[in-house]
N, C-alpha and C positions, 0 to 999 in steps of 0.2 A: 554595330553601326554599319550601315552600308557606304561602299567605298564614293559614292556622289553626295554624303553626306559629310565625307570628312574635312577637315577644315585645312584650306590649302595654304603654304608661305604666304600667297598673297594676302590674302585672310587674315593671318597672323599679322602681317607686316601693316596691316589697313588699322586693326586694331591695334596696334604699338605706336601706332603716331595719335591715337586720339587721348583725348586730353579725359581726365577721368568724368567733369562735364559729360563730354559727349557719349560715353560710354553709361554712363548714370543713365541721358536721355534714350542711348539705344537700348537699354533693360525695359524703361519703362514702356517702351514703342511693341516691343516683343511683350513684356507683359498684360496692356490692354488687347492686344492683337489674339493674344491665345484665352482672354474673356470674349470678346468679340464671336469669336469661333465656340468657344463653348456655349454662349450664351444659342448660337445661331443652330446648335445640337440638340441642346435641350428641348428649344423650339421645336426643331422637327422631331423629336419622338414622345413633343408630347403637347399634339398642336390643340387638346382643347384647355391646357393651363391657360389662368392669366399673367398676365407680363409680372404683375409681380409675387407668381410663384416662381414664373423662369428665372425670377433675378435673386428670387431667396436660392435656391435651387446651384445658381450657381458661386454666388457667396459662399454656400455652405461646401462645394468643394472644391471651391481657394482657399479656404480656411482651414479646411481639414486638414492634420496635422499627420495623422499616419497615413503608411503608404498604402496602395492599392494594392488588391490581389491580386 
C-alpha cells in the first residue's frame, strides 16, 4: 500500500463515530462507484459492444468468485 493511501487517525476516528447505517451506506457508495468505473473501462476497450454486453461483461466480473491473476 502506498503511504497517501493509508488510512490516517482521522479516518479511523471519522469512521468510529458513524453509525453502522452510515457505514452500510458508505459500502454501497464505494461499491456502485467502482461498477461505475468498470463499467466506464469496459466501454473504453471495447467501444463497438453493445450497452448490454458491457453490462453482462461487468456483472460477470462482480460476480466472479475467484481471484484474479
Amino acid at each position: 500500500m502506498l503511504t497517501d493511501e493509508q488510512t490516517s487517525r482521522e479516518q479511523f476516528t471519522m469512521y468510529r463515530r458513524m453509525t453502522p447505517q452510515q457505514r452500510l451506506a458508505m459500502a454501497g457508495q464505494l461499491y456502485w462507484s467502482a461498477r461505475k468505473i468498470k463499467t466506464a473501462e469496459i466501454r473504453g476497450l471495447h467501444p463497438d459492444w453493445p450497452e448490454s454486453r458491457v453490462n453482462d461483461e461487468v456483472r460477470r466480473i462482480f460476480t466472479k468468485h475467484e481471484p484474479d491473476s
